[in-house]
C-alpha positions in Angstrom: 189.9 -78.0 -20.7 188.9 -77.5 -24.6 192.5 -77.0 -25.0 193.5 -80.5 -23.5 190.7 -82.6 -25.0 193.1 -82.6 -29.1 195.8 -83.9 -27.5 193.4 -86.3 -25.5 192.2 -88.0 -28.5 195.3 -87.7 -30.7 197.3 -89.4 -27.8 194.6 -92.0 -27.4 194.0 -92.7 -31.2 197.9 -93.5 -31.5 197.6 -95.4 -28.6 195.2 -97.5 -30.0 196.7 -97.4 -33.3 200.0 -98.5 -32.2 198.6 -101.8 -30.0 196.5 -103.2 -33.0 200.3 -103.2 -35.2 203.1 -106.2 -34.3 205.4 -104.1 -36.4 205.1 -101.1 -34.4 205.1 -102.3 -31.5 208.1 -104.9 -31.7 209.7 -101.8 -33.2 209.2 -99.6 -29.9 210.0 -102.8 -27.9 213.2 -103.8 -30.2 214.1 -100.1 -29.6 214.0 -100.0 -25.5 216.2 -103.3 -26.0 218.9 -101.1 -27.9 218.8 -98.4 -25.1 219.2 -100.5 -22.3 221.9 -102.5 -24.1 223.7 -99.3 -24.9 223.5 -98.8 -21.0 225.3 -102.5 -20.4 221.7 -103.5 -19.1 222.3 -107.1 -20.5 219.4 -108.8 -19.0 216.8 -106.3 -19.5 218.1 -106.0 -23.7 217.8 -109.0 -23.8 214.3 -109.7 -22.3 213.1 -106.5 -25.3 214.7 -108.0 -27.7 212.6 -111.6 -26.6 209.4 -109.7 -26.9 209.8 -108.0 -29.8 211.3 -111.3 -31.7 207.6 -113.0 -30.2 206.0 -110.2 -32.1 207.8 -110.3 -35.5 209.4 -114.2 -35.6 210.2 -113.5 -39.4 212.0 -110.1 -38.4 215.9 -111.6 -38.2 216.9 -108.3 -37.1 214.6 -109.2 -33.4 216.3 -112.8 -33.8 219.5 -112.4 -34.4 219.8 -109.7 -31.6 217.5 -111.8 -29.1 219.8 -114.6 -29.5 223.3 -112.8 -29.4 222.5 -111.1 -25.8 221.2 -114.4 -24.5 225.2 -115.1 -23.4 225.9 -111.7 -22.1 222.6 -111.6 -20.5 223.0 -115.6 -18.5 226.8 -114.2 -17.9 225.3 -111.3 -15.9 223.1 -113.2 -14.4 226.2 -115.7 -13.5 228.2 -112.7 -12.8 225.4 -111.5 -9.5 225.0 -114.8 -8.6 228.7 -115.5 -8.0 228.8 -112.3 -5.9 225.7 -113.3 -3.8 227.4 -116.4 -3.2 231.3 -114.7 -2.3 228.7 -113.3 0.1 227.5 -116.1 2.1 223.9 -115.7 0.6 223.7 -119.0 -0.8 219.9 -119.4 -1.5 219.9 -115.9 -3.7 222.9 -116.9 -5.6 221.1 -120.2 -6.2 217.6 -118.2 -7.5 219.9 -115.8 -9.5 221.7 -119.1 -11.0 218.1 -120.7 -11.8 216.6 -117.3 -13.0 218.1 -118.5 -16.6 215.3 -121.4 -17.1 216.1 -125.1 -17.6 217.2 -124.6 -20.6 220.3 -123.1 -19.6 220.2 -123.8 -15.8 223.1 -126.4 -16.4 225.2 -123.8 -18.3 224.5 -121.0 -15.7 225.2 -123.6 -12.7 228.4 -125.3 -14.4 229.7 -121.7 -15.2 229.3 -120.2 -11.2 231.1 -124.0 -10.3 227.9 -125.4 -9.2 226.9 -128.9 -10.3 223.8 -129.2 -11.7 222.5 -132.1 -9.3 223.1 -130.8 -6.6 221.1 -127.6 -7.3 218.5 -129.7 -7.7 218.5 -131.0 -4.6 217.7 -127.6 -2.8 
């Protein structure tokens, strides 16, 4: 037990230490985005790279990679939904299509060869 407690503490000062810095933390965030981009996990690099740019907006490193994965990661997105939809599941391909936001709903909707309108409609 005495033997547990100094890693204990050391584990929860760093802890502590780590959530009261942005900079580390965007760091640790920016760097989860790289692995899963390095793994072709578009959306989810993405979606790192988001938070850490949120943390640090003056960092242009957390910018500049937040905003280059945001095509890959609305193509994946594209990409599942036009499977879903080869499929016959027509209401999943349409949440997949709208997962994007407004902002880019019409971009997502126009590149799967659904008009925009009519998604709305559903």
């Amino acid at each position: 037990m005495k033997r547990l407690m100094p890693a204990a503490v050391a584990l929860l000062v760093f802890g502590c230490h780590t959530a009261r810095h942005p900079r580390r933390q965007a760091k640790a965030i920016y760097e989860k985005g790289q692995d899963a981009e390095a793994r072709e996990h578009f959306e989810e690099a993405y979606n790192f790279y988001k938070q850490a740019y949120d943390l640090k907006p003056k960092d242009l490193r957390y910018k500049s990679s937040f905003e280059r994965l945001r095509f890959k990661a609305a193509a994946t997105i594209v990409h599942q939904g036009q499977k879903l939809r080869e499929d016959g599941k027509l209401q999943e391909a349409l949440a997949d299509f709208q997962k994007g936001g407004t902002d880019r709903s019409v971009v997502i909707y126009r590149a799967a060869g659904i008009e925009a309108d009519a998604a709305d409609d559903q």
